[in-house]
C-alpha positions as CSV (number, residue, x, y, z in Angstrom):
1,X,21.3,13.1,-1.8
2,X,20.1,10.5,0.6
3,X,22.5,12.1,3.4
4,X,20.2,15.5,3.0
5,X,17.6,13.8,2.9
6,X,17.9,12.0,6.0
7,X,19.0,14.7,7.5
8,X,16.4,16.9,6.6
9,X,14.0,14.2,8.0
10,X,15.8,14.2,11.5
11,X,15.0,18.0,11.5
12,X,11.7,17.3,11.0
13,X,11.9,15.2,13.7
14,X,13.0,17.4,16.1
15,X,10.6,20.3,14.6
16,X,7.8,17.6,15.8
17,X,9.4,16.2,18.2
18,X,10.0,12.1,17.5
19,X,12.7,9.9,17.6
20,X,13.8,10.2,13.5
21,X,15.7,6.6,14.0
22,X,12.4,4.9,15.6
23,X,10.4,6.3,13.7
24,X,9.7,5.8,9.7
25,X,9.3,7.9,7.0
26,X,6.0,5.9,6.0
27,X,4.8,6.0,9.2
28,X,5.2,9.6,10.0
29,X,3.8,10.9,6.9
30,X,1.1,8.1,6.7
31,X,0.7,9.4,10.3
32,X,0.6,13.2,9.0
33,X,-1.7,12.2,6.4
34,X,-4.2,10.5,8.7
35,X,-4.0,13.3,10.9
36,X,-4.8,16.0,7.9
37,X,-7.5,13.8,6.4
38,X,-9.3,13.9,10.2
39,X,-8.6,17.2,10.3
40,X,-10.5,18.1,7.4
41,X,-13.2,15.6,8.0
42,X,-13.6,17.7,11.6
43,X,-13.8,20.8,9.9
44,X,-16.7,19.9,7.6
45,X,-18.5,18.7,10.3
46,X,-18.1,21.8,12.3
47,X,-19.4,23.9,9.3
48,X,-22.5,21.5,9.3
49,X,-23.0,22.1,12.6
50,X,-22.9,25.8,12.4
51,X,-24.9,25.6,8.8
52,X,-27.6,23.8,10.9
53,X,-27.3,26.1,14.1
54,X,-27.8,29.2,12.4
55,X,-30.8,27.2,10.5
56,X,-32.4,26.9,13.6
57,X,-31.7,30.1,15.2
58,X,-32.9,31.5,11.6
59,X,-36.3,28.9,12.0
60,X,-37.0,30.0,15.5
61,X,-36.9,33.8,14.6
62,X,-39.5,33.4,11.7
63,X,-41.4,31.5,14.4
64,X,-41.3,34.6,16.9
65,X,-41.6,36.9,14.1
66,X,-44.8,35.2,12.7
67,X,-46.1,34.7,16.6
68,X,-45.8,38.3,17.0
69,X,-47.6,39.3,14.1
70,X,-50.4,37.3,14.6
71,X,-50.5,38.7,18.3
72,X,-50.8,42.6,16.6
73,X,-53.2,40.9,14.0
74,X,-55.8,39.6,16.9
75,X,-55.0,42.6,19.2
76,X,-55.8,45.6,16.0
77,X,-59.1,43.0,15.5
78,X,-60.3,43.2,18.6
79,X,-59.9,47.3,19.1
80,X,-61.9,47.2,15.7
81,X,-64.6,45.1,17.7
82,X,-64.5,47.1,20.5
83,X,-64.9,50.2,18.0
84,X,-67.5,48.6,16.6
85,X,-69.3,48.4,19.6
86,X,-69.0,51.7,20.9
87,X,-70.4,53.2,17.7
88,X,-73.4,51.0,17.7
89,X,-74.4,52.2,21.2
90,X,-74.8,55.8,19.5
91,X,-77.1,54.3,16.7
């Protein structure tokens, strides 16, 4: 049993290429697992990132949107002033 196992853990060795007899068993997984844990950590963070990118893009839309509707708002208020004032002239 503890032949196949160390055998096994020189083929993971050369699968991820390092030295199976420098290297320890607790210090390759504790290695792996530090590795995973960052891993996982980086992804979250990258989510967040995107989560508060599209936030933003979302924000600054709503901001153009409302912009632009308050632009048709003042531009339909003053052709109603200007109508206003042309049908005055005829009274």
């Amino acid at each position: 049993m503890h032949k196949q196992m160390v055998k096994l853990y020189e083929n993971l060795g050369e699968y991820f290429v390092f030295d199976a007899k420098k290297v320890s068993i607790e210090e390759f997984f504790g290695d792996l697992n530090d590795f995973r844990t960052l891993f996982l950590e980086a992804v979250k963070e990258n989510n967040k990132r995107k989560e508060m990118e599209e936030k933003t893009r979302r924000a600054k839309l709503a901001k153009e949107k409302a912009e632009q509707e308050k632009l048709e708002r003042q531009k339909k208020k003053k052709q109603l002033i200007d109508i206003n004032k042309e049908n005055s002239h005829y009274y």
